[in-house]
N, C-alpha and C positions, 0 to 999 in steps of 0.2 A: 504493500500500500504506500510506504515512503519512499523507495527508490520510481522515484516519478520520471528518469529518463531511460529504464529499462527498455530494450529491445523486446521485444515480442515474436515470435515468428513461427510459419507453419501453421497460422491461425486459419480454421474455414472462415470465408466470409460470403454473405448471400452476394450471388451473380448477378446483382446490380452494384453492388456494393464497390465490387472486384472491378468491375468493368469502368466504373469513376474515375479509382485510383488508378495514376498511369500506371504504365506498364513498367516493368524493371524496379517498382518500387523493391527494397528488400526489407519489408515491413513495417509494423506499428511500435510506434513508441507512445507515453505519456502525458498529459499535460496536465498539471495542478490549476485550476480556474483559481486565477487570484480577482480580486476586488476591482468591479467595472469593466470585466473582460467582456465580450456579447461575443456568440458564438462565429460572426461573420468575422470578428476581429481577430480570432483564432484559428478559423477557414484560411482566410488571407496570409496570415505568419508562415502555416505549413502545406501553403499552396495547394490548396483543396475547398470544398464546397462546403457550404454550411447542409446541405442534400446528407452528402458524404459524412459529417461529423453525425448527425441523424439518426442516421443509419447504424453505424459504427458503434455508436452509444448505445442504442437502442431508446433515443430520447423520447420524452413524449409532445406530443404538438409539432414546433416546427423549432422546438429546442429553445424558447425563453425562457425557459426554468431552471436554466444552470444557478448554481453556487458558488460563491468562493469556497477552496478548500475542497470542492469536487474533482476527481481525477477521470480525465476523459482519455480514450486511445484517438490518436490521432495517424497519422501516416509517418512514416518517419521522411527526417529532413533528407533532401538528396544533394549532392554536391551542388554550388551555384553553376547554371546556365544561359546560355545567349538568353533566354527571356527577361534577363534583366535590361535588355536594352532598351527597351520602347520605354519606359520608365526615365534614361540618358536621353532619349533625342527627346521627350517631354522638357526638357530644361534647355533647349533651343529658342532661341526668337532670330528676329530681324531689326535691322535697322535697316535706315535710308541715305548711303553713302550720296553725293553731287563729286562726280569725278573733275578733278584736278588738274593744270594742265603737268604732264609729266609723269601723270601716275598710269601706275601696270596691274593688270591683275595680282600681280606678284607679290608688288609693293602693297596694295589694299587687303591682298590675304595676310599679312606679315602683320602688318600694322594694327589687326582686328582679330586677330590670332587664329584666321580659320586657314581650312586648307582650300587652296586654287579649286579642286573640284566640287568643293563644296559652293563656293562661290560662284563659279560657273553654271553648276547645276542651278542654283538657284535664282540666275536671272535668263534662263535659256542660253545661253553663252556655248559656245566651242571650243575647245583648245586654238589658239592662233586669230578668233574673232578679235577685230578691233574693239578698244574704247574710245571718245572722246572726251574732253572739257565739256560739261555740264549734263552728261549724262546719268540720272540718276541709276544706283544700283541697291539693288535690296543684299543684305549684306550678315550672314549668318551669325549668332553669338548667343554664346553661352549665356542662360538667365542666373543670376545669382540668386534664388529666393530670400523672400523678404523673413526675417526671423519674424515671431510671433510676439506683439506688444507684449513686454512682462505684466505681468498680473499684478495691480494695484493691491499691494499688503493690507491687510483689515486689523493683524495683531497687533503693529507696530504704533498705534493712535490710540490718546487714552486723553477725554476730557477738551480734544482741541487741539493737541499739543501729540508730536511724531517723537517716536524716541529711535536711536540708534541699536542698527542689528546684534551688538553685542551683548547690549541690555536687555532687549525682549528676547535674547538668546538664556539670558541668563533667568528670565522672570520663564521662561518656559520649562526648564530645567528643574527651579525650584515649583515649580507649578503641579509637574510630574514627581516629584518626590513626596507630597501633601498627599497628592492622588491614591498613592501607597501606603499612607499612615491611618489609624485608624488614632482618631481625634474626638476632644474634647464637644458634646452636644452647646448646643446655642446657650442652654440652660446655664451648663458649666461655665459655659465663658463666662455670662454673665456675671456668675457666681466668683469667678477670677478673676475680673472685674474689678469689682466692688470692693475684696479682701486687700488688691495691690494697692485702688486708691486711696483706700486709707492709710497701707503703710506708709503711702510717701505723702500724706497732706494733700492731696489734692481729691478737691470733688467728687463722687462717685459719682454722682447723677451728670457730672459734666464727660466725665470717660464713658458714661455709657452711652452716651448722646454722639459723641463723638463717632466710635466704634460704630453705633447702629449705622450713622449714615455713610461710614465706610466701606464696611462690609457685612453690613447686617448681627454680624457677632457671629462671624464665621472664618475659622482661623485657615481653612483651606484655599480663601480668597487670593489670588495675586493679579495685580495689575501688569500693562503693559511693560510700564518705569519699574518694574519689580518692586513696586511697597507689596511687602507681605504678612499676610497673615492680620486677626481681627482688629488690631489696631492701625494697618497699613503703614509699615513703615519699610522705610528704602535703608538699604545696607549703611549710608553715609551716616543717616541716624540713628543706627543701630551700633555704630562704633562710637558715636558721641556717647549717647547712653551707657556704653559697656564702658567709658573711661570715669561716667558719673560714680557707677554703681560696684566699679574698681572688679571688675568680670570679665569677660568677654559671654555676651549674648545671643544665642542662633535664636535668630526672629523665627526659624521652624517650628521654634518649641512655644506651643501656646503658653507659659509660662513667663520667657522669655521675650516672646513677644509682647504678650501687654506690660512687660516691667519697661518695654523700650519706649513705649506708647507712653506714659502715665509720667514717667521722669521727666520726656518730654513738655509735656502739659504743665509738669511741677514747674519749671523753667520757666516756662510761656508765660505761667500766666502771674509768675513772679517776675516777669519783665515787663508786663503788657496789662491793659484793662482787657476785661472779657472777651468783647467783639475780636479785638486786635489780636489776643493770644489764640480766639479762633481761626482767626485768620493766616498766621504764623505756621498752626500746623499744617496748613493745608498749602499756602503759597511759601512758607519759609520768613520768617518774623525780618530780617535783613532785605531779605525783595521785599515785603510790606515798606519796610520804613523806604527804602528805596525808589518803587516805581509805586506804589499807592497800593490800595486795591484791587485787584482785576475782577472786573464784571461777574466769572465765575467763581472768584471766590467771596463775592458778596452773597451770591447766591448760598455756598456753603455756608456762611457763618448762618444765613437767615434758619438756613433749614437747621443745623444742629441747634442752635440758640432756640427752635419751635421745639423740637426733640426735647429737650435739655427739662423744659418745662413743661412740654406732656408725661415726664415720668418724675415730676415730682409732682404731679398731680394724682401719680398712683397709675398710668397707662402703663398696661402690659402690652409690648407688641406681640407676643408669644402667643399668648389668648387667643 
């Protein structure tokens, strides 16, 4: 079942089957159907008929029902043959040479990189026929196909703002490691929360408001810029914090991540009035005093600051 490019041979195959396959084949080999394969796109790879895989298979219908992780017998590969050529002269065009005075067939095949007969041939031409000055000639050449636009990134954008392939290399990495851990419930966090902001003085109801609109109070969370984890913090501030707390802190660790969160805030909002210290975590307190506010992080302060005071009002978002 896993050796998927095993030769096969000596196999009966019903007398239509047989008659498909050319002749000379010397048998079936394998093919594991991986993920968006369609059975023509596998016809086409080992030069055979979607009829023929069918059959082969014993599919049913007209064979959309394949799977990934299905092993199908297919014909086995044959040495390459001239049939690839029609395929090469597919990648021919023309151009519209005005001849020159001076110029030879020779000189225009040279200079356009085709060959004389080809040239020839392709404007009814002779060996020995003349050209003149102003004679148009249509004039063989290779097409260079156009590569295909890259695909506009959807990972790399977070909030308005594009971050660099290294970072959302890195925030995918950790993103996939989260994936793998089995973590702390929403409940928990909460409850982790609350216990951290008190140790270091700062608000509970303001870390939690924080957190919720980060990441709902979900330590599996990571952004594009890689802040991680339920207090969403970026590696940069996660070494600020570990030289606070005289540690070193993997923001992996929901533990460690809200202590990065919370020292934070202890900081902020011992440098800043409310609003601002809101603001700070989300744009960076240094860009604040610097370039002002930005639009969306007005927005952020408004919505945590709404947060902040729907759960001292006793709202459970949980409920």
């Amino acid at each position: 079942m896993h050796k998927v490019l095993r030769v096969l041979s000596g196999l009966a195959v019903p007398v239509l089957t047989a008659a498909v396959i050319t002749a000379g084949s010397p048998g079936f080999g394998a093919y594991k159907v991986k993920q968006g394969d369609t059975l023509s796109h596998i016809a086409g790879r080992y030069g055979t008929s979607v009829m023929t895989l069918v059959a082969l298979n014993k599919l049913p219908g007209n064979g959309n029902a394949i799977y990934a992780g299905e092993v199908l017998k297919v014909p086995a590969k044959r040495s390459p043959t001239r049939t690839a050529q029609p395929a090469k002269r597919s990648q021919l065009g023309r151009v519209t040479y005005v001849v020159k005075r001076g110029d030879t067939v020779s000189k225009i095949a040279k200079r356009f990189k085709c060959s004389q007969a080809n040239l020839l041939a392709a404007n009814g031409l002779r060996s020995g026929d003349r050209i003149y000055a102003g004679k148009p000639l249509q004039v063989p050449v290779k097409l260079h196909p156009k590569k295909p636009p890259k695909k506009a990134r959807t990972d790399n954008t977070f909030a308005g703002r594009t971050y660099a392939d290294h970072i959302v290399a890195q925030a995918n990495r950790n993103r996939a490691i989260l994936k793998q851990r089995k973590l702390q419930t929403r409940t928990q966090m909460r409850s982790l929360i609350v216990t951290t902001s008190k140790r270091y003085g700062v608000d509970p109801q303001l870390a939690l408001a924080v957190s919720w609109q980060e990441s709902g109070w979900k330590q599996r969370v990571v952004s594009p810029a890689n802040a991680i984890g339920a207090m969403q913090v970026i590696p940069s501030t996660g070494k600020f914090a570990s030289s606070i707390v005289g540690r070193k802190l993997d923001l992996l660790k929901p533990q460690d991540n809200v202590t990065a969160g919370v020292v934070l805030l202890s900081r902020l909002t011992g440098a800043a009035r409310l609003d601002l210290a809101v603001a700070g975590y989300y744009q960076g307190l240094g860009g604040v005093k610097k370039n002002g506010v930005y639009p969306d992080t007005k927005l952020y302060v408004k919505n945590v600051l709404r947060i902040k005071a729907q759960l001292e009002r006793g709202w459970d978002p949980l409920r």
